[in-house]
Residue frames relative to the residue before (quaternion, step in Angstrom):
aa qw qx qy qz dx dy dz
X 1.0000 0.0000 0.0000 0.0000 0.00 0.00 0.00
X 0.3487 0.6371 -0.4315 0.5351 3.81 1.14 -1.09
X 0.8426 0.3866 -0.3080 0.2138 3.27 -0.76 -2.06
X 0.6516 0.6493 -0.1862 0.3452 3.40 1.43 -1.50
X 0.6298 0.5304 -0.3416 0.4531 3.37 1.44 -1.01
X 0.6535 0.5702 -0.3697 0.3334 3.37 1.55 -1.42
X 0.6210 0.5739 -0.2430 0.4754 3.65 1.00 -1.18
X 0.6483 0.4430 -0.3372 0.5194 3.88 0.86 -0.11
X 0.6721 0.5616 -0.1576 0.4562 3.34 1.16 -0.89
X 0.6057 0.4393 -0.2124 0.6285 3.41 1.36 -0.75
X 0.7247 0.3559 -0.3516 0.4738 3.94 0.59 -0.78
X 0.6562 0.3406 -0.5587 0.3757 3.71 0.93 0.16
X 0.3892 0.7366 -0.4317 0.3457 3.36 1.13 -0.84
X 0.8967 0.2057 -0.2355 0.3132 3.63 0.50 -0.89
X 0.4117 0.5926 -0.4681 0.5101 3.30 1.89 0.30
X 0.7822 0.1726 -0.3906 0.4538 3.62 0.40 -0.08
X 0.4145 0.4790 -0.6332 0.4448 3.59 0.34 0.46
X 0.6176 0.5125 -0.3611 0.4749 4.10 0.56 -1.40
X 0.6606 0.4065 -0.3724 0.5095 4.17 0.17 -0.90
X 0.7649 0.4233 -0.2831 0.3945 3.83 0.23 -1.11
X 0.4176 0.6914 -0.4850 0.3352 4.09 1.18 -0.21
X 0.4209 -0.5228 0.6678 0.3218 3.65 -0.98 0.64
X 0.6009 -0.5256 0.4419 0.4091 3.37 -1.89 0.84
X 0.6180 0.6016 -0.3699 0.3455 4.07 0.78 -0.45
X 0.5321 0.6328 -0.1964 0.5271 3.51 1.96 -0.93
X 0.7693 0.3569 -0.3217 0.4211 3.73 0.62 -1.01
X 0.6189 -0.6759 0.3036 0.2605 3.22 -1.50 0.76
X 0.1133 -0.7636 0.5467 0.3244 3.66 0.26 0.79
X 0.0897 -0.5253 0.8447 0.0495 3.67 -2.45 0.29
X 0.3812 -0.5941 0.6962 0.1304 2.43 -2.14 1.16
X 0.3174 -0.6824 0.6578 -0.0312 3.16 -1.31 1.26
X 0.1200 0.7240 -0.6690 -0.1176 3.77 -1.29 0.92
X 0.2442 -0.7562 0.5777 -0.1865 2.44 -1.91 1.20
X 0.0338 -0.8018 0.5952 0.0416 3.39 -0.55 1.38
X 0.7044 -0.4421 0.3174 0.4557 3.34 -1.75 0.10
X 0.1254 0.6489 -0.7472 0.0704 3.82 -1.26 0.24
X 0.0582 0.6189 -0.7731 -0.1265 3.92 -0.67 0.79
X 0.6805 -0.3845 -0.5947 -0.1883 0.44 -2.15 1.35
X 0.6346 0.6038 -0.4397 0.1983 3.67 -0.08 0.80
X 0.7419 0.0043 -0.3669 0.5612 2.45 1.64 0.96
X 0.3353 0.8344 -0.4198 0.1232 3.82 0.16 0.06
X 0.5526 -0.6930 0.3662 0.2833 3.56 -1.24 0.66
X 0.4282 -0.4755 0.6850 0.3483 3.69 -1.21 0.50
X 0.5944 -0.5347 0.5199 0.3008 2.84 -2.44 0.26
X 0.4652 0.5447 -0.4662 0.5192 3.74 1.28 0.60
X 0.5819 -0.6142 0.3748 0.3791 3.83 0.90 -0.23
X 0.3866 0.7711 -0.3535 0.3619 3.55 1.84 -0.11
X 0.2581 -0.7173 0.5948 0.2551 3.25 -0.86 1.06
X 0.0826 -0.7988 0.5958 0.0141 3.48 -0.90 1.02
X 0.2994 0.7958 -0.4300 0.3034 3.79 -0.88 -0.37
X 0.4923 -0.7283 0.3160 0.3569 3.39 -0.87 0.57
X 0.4523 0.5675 -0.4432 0.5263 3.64 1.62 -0.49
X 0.6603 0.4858 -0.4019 0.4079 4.02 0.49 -0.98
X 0.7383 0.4056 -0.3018 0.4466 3.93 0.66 -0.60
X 0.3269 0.5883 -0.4800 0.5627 3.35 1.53 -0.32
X 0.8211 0.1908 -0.2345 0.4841 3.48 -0.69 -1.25
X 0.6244 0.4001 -0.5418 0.3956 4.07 0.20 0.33
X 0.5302 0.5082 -0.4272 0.5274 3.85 0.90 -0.44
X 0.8168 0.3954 -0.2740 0.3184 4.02 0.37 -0.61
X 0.5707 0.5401 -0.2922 0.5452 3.03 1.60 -0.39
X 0.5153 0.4647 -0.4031 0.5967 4.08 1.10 -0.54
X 0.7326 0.5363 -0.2922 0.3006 3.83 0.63 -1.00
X 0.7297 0.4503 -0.0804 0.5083 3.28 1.07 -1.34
X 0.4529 -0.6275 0.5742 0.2672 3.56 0.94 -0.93
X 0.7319 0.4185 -0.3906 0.3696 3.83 0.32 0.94
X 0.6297 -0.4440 0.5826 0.2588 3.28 -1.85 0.65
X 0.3128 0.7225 -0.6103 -0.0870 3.51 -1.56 0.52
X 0.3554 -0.6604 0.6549 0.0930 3.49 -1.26 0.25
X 0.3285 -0.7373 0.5670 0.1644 3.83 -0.81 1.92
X 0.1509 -0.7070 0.6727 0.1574 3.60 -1.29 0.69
X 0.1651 -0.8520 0.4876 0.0950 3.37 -0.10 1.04
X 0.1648 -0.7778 0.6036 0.0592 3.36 -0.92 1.88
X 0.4414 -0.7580 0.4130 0.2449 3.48 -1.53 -0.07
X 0.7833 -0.0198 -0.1505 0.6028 3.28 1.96 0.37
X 0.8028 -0.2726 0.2066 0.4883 3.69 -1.06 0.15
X 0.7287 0.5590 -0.0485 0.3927 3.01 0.86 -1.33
X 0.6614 0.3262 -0.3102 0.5999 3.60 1.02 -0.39
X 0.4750 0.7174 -0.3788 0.3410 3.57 1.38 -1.17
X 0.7714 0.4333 -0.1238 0.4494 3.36 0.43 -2.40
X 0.5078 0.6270 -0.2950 0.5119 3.78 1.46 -0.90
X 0.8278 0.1603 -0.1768 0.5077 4.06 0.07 -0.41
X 0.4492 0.5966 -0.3809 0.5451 3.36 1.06 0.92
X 0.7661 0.2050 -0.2174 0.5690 3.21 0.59 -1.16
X 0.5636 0.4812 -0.5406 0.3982 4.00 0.69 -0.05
X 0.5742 -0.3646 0.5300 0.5063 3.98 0.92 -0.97
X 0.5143 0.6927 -0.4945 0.1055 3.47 0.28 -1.21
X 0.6944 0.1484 0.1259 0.6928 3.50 1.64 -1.22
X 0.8785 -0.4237 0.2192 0.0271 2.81 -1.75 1.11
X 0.5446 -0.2852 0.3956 0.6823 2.62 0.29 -2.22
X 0.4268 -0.5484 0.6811 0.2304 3.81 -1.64 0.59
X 0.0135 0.6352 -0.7722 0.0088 3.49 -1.28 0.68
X 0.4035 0.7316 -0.5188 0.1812 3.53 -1.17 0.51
X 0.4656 -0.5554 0.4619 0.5113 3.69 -0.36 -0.58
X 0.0254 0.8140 -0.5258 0.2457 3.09 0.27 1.94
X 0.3058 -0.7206 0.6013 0.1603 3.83 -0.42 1.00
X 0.2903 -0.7074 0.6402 0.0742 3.43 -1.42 0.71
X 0.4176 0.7371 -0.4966 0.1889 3.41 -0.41 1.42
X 0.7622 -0.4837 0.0735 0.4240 3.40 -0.82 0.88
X 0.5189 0.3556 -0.5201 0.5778 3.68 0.81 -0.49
X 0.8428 0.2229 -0.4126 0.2641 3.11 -1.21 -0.45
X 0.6474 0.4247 -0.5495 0.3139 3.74 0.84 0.28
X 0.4991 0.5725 -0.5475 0.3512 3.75 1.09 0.14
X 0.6574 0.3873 -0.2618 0.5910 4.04 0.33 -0.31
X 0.8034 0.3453 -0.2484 0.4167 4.49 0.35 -0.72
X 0.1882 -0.6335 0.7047 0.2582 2.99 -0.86 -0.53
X 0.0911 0.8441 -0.4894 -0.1994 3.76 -1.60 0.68
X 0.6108 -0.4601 0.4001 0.5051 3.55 -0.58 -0.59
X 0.6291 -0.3110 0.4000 0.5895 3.53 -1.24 -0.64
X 0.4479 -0.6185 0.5747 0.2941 2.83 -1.33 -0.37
X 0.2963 -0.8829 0.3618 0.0430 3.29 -0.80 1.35
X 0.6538 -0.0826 -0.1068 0.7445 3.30 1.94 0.09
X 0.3038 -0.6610 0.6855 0.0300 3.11 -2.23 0.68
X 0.0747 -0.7621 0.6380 -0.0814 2.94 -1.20 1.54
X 0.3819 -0.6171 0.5960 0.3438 3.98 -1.33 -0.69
X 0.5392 -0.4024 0.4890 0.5552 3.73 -1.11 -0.40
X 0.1325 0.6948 -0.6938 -0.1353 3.00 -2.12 -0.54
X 0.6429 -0.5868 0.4766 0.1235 3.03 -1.95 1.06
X 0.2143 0.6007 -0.7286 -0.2496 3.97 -0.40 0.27
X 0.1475 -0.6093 0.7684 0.1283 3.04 -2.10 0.13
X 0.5338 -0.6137 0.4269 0.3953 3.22 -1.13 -0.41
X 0.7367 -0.4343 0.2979 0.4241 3.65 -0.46 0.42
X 0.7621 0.4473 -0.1493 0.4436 2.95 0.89 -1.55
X 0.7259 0.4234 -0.1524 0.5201 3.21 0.67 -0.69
X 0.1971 0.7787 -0.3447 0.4857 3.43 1.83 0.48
X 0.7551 0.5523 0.0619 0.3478 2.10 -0.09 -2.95
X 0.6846 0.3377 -0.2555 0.5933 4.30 0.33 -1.45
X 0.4782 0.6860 -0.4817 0.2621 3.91 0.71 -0.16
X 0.6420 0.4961 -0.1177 0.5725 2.68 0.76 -2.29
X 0.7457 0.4700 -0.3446 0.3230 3.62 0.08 -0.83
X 0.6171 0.1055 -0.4051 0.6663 3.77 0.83 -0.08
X 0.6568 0.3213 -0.6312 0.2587 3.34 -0.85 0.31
X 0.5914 0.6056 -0.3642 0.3883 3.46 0.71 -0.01
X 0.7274 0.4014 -0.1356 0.5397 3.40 1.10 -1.24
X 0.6169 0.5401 -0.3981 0.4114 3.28 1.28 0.27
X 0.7385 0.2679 -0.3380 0.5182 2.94 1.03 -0.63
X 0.4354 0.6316 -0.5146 0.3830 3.94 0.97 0.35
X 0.6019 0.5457 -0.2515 0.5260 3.54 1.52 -0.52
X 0.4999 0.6447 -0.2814 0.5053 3.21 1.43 -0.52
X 0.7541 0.2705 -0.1007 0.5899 3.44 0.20 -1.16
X 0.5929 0.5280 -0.4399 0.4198 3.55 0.56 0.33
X 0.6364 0.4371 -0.3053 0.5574 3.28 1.14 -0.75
X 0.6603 0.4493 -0.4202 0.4307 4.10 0.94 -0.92
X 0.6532 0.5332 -0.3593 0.3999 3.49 0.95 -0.24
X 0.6806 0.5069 -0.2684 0.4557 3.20 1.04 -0.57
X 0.6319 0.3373 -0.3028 0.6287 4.09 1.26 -0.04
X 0.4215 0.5424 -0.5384 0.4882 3.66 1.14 0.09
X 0.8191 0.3940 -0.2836 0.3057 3.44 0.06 -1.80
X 0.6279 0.6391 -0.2367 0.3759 3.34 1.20 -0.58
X 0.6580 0.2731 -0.3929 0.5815 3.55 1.15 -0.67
X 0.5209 0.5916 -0.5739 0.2222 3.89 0.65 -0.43
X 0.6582 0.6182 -0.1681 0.3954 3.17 1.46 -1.67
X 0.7457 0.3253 -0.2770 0.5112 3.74 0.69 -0.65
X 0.5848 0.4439 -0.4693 0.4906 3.81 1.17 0.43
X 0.7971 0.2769 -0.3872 0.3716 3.09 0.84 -0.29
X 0.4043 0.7351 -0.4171 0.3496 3.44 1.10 0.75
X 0.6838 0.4329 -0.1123 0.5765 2.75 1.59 -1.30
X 0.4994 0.5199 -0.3478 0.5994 4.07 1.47 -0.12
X 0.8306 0.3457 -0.3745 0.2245 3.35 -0.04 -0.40
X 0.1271 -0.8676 0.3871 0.2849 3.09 1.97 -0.71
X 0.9268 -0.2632 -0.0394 0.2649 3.32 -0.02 1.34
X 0.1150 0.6848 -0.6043 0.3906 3.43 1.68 1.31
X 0.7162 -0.5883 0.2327 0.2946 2.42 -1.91 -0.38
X 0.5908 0.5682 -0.4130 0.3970 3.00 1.09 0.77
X 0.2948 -0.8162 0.4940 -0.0537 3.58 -0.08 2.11
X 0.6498 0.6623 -0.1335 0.3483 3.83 1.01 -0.32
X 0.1650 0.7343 -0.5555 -0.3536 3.27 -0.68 -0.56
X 0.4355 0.3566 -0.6358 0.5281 3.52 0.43 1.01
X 0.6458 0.3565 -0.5499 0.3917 3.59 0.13 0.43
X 0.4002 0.7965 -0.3019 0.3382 3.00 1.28 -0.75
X 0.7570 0.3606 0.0382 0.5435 3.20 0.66 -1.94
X 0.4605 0.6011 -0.4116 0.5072 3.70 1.05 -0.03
X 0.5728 0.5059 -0.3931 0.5113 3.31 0.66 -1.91
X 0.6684 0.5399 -0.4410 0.2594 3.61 -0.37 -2.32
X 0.8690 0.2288 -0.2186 0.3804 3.48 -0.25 -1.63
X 0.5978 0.5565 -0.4561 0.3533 3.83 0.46 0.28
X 0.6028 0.4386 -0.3567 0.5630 3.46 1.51 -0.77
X 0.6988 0.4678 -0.3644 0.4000 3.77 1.05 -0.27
X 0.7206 0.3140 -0.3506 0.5092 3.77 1.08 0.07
X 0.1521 -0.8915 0.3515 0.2421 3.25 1.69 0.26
X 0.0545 0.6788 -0.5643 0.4668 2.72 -0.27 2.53
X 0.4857 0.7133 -0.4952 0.1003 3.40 1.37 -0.45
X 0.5262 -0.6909 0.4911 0.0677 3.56 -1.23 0.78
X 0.5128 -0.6765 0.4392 0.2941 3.45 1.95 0.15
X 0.6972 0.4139 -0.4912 0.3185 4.18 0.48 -0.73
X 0.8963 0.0183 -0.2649 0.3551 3.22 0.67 -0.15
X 0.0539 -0.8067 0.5798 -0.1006 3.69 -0.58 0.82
X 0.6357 -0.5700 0.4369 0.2830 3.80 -1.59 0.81
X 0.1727 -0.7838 0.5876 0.1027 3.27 -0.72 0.57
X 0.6261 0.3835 -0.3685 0.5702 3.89 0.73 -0.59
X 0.7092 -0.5486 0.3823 0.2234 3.05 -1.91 1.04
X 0.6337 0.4630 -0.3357 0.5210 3.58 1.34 -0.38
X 0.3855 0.6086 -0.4577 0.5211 3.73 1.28 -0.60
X 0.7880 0.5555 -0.1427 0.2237 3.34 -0.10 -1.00
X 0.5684 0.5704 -0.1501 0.5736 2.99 1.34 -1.47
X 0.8055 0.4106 -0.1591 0.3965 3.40 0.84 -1.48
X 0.6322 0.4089 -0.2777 0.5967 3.53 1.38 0.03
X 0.4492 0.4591 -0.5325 0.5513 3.62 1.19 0.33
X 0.6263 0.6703 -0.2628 0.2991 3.52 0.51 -1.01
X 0.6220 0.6111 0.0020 0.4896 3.20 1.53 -1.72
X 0.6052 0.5290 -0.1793 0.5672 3.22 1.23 -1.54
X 0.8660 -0.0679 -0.2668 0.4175 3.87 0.53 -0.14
X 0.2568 0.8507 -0.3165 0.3320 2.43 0.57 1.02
X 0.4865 0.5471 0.0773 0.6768 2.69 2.26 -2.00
X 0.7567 0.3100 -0.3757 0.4361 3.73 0.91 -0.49
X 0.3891 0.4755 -0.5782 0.5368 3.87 1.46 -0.50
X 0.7972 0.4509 -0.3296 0.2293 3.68 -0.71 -1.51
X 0.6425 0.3208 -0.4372 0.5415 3.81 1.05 -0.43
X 0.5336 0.4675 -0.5470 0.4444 4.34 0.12 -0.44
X 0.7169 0.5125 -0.4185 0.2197 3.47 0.37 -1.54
X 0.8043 0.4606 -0.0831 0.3659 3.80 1.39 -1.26
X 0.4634 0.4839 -0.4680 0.5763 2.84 1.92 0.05
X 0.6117 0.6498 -0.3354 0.3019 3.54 0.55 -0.79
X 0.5428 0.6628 -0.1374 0.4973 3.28 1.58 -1.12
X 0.7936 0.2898 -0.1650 0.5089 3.08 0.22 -1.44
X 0.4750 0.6525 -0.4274 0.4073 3.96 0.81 -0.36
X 0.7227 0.4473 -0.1808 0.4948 3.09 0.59 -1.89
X 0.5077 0.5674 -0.4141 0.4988 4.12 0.32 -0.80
X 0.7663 0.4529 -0.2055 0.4066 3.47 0.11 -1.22
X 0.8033 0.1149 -0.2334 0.5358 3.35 0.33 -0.31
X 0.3741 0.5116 -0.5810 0.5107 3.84 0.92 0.56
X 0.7728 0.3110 -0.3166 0.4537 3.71 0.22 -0.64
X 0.5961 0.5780 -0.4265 0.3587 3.57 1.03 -0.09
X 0.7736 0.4133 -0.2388 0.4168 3.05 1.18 -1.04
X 0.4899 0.7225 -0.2020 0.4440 3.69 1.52 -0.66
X 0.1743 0.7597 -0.5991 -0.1831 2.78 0.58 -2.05
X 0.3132 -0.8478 0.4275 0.0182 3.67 1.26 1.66
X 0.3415 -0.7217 0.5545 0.2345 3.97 -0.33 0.09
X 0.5065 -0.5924 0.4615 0.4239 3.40 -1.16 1.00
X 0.7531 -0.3758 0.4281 0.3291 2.62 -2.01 0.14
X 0.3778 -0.8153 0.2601 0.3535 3.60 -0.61 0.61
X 0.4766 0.6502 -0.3586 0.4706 3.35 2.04 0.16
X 0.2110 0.8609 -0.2624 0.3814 3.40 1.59 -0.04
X 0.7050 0.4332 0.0884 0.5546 2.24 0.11 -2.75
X 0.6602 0.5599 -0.4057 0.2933 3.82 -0.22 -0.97
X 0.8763 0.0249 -0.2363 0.4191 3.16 1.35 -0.46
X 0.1802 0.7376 -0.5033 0.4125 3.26 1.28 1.66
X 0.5889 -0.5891 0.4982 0.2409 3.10 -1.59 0.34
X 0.0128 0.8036 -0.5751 0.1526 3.89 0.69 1.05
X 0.0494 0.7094 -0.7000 -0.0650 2.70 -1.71 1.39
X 0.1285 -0.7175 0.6455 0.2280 3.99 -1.20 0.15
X 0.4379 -0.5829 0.5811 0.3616 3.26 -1.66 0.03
X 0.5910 -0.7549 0.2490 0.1374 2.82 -1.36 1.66
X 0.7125 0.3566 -0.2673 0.5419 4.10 0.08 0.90
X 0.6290 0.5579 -0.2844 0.4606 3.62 1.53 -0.42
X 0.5931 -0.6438 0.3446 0.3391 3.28 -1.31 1.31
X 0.1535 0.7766 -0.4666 0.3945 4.06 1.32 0.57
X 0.6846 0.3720 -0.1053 0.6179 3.57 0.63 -2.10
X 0.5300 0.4078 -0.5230 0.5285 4.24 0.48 -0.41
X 0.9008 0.2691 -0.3075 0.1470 3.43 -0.38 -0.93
X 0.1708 0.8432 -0.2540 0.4419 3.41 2.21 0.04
X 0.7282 0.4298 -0.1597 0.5094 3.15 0.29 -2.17
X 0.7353 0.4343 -0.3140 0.4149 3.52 0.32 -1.54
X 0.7503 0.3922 -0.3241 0.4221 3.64 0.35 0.06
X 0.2209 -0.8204 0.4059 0.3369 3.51 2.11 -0.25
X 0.3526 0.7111 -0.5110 0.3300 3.46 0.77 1.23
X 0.3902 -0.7265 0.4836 0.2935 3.93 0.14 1.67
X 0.1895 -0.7729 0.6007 0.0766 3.34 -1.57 0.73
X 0.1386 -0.7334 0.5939 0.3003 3.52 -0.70 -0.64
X 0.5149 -0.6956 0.4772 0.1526 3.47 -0.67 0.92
X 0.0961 -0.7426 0.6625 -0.0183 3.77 -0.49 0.98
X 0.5830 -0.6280 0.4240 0.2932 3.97 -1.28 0.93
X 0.8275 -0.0648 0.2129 0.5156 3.11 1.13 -1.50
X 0.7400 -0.3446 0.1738 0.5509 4.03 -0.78 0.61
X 0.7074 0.5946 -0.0589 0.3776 3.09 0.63 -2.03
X 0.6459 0.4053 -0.2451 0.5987 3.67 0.85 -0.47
X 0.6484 0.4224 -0.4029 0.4887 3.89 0.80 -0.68
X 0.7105 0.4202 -0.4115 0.3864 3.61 0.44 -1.28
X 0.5729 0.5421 -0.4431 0.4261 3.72 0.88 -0.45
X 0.7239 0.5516 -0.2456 0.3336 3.42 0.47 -0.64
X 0.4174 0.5967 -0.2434 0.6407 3.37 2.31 -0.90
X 0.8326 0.3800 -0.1571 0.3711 3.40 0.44 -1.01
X 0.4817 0.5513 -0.3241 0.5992 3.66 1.73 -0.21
X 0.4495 -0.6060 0.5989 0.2684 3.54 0.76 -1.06
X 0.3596 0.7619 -0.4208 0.3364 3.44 1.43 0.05
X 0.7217 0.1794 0.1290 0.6560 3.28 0.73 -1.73
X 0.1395 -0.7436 0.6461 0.1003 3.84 -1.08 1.07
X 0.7878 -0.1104 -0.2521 0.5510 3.62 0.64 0.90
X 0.3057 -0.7474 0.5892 0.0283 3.56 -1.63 0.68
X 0.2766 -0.7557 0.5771 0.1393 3.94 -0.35 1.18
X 0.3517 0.6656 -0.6573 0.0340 3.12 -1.15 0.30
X 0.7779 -0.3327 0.2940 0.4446 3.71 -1.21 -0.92
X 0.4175 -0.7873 0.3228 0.3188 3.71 0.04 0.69
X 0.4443 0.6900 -0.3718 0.4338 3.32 1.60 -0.39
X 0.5392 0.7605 -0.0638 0.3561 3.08 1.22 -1.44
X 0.8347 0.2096 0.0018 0.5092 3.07 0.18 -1.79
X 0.6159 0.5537 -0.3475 0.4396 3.59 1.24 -0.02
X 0.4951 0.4145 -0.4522 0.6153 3.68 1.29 -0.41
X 0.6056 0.4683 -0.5338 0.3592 4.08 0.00 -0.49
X 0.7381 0.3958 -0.1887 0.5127 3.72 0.50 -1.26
X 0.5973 0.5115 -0.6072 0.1138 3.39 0.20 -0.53
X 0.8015 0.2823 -0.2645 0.4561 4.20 0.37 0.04
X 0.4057 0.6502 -0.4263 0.4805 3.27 1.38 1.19
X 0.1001 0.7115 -0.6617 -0.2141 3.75 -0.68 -0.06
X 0.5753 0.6614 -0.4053 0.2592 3.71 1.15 0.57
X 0.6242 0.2039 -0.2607 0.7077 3.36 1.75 0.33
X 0.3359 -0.6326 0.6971 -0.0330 3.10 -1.78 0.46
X 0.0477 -0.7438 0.6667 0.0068 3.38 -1.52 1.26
X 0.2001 -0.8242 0.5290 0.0275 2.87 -1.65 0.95
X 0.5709 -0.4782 0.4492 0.4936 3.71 -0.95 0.10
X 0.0839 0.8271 -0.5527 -0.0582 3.69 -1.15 0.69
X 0.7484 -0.0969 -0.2316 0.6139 3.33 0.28 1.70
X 0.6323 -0.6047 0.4388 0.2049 3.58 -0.99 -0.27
X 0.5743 0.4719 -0.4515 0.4935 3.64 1.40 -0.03
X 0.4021 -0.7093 0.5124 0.2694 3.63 -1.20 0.79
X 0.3628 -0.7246 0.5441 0.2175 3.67 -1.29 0.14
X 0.1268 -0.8257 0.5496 -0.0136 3.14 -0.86 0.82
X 0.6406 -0.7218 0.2357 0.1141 3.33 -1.18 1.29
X 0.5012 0.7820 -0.3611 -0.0832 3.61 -0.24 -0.63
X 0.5021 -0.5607 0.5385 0.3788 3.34 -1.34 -0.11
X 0.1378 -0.7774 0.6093 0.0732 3.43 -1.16 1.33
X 0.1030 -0.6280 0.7714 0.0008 3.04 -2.26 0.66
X 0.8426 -0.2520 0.2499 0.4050 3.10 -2.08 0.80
X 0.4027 -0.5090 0.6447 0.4039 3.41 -1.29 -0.50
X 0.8303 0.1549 -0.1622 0.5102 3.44 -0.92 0.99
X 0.0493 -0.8271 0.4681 -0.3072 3.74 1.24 1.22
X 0.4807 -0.6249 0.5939 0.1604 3.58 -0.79 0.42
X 0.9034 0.2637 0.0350 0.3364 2.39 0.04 -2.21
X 0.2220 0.8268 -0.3778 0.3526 3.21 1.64 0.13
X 0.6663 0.5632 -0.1015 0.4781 3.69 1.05 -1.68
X 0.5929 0.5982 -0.1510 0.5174 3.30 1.34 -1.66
X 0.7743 0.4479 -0.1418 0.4239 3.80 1.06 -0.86
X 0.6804 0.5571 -0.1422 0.4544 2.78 1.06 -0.96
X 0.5407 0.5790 -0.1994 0.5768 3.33 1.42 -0.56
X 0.7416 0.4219 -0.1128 0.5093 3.56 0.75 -0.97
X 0.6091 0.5672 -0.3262 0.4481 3.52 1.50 -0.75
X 0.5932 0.6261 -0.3062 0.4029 3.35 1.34 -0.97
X 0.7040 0.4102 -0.2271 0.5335 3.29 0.68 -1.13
X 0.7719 0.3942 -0.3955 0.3039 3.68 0.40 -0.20
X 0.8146 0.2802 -0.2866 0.4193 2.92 1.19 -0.57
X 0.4170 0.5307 -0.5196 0.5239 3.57 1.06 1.44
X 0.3364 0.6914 -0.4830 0.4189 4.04 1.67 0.80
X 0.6110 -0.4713 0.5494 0.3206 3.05 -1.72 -0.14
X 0.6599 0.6353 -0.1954 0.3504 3.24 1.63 -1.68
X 0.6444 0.5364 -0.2265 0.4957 3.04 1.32 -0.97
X 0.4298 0.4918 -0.5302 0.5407 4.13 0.92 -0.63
X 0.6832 0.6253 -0.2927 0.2379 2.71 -0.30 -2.06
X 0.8690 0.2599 -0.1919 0.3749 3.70 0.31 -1.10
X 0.4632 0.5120 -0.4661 0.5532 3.64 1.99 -0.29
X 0.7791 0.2448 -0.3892 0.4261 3.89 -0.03 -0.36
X 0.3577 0.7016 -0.4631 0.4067 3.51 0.72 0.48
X 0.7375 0.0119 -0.0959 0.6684 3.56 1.25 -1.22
X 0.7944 0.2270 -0.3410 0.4485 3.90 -0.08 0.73
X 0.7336 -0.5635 0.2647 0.2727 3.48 0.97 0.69
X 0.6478 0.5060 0.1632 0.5456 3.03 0.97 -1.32
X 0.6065 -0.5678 0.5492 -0.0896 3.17 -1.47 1.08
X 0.2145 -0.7275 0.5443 0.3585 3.92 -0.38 0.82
């Protein structure tokens, strides 16, 4: 117990020695850093701003240090002068996944997104429209060997009313099912009957069930905005940004991509018509669109993505952050500044 009190005593001892350093006293690090709006990105004064940039101003007031941005120009040069030393720490919209923790080290994680799809509206819009009519063609055809066996049992149940057919048969079926029947033909034997009582509710489970269906579909995909089908995609023009876990999740579905340097070069490329959809982080692609109604984002798969700040492998200061991350991002200051740029609450 002693030892504990000493080891509490010594770890404040150096948080206020760290708070009380002159700005010449605190340890400065270099820090790269690449564009991601909004979590990181420059004012028209050249200031990196952004919510990943106030992150790292809340930790630096917290911790007690000096730093200095190394501006990189993708993932790849970013994750590249990290793991040589060249820099500190990476800050960016920087996914945490198992390759890169066997060579990095990160922090917690400080926010959580999913992938996402832009596309163009249009090309949205002809989505929904054959996957819909396909499967309206679908049920056209199950409806059409439904009415038919209903119709040729009860041709063959009624034994000689007036229904002599089984395309009358099946006439009868789907009028008692949109209940429209017209009365020319109908069962006349007591089992006829029985069996078209049967039919009759039958026809009312089976219309609630498909309106019910189709109701629900519709606004699941409204609210989702579901991703295409990924055979779809297989033969779409797909692009990802090049080093980002986008191109991991591509491969795993063996859906061909084309590699794009940066955001800004894909959304051009959406917009040329070059590329008819573009992976990236959905966090991401929703600050692009959010005052656009010419593109559109979607959910793309189902695993979620998660943020941090990286360092070397075997980091000090790693510990030094991580501590401080907890407390900041369990603040008011910290809500306060995620719905500031996405509206919205983690």
């Amino acid at each position: 117990m002693f030892v504990s009190i000493l080891v509490l005593a010594g770890s404040a001892s150096d948080v206020f020695a760290t708070h009380h350093m002159t700005t010449e006293e605190k340890p400065h690090y270099r820090i790269a850093i690449k564009t991601d709006r909004p979590f990181t990105l420059k004012d028209s004064a050249e200031t990196w701003r952004g919510l990943t940039s106030e992150l790292v101003e809340l930790l630096a007031d917290q911790i007690g240090f000096r730093y200095t941005y190394v501006e990189v120009f993708n993932m790849k040069q970013l994750l590249d002068s990290v793991r040589a030393g060249a820099v500190d720490i990476g800050v960016g919209a920087i996914s945490i996944t198992s390759d890169r923790e066997t060579t990095l080290d990160f922090s917690h994680p400080y926010f959580r997104t999913t992938l996402g799809m832009l596309t163009r509206s249009s090309a949205w819009t002809m989505d929904v429209i054959l996957e819909v009519g396909g499967k309206i063609l679908l049920a056209l055809g199950v409806l059409a060997v439904l009415m038919y066996a209903i119709g040729a049992t009860m041709n063959w149940w009624d034994g000689g009313g007036s229904i002599r057919t089984n395309h009358e048969g099946a006439y009868w079926a789907l009028t008692t099912l949109t209940t429209v029947g017209y009365g020319d033909f109908a069962p006349h034997s007591p089992r006829g009957r029985a069996f078209a009582a049967v039919w009759m509710v039958a026809s009312m489970f089976l219309v609630s069930i498909f309106t019910g269906a189709v109701a629900s579909y519709f606004t699941v995909t409204s609210l989702t905005r579901a991703p295409a089908n990924p055979s779809v995609l297989a033969h779409s023009r797909v692009g990802a940004l090049s080093g980002t876990t986008a191109e991991q999740a591509l491969a795993k579905l063996l859906i061909p991509w084309d590699s794009v340097e940066d955001l800004d070069q894909g959304v051009e490329a959406i917009e040329s018509e070059k590329l008819d959809a573009l992976v990236y982080d959905k966090a991401l692609l929703d600050y692009v669109v959010r005052d656009r109604d010419d593109l559109i984002v979607r959910i793309f798969g189902e695993e979620s993505e998660e943020y941090g700040l990286v360092f070397a492998q075997g980091s000090e200061l790693r510990e030094r952050v991580n501590i401080a991350l907890v407390k900041t991002l369990n603040s008011d200051v910290w809500r306060a500044k995620v719905k500031h740029y996405f509206g919205r609450d983690l």
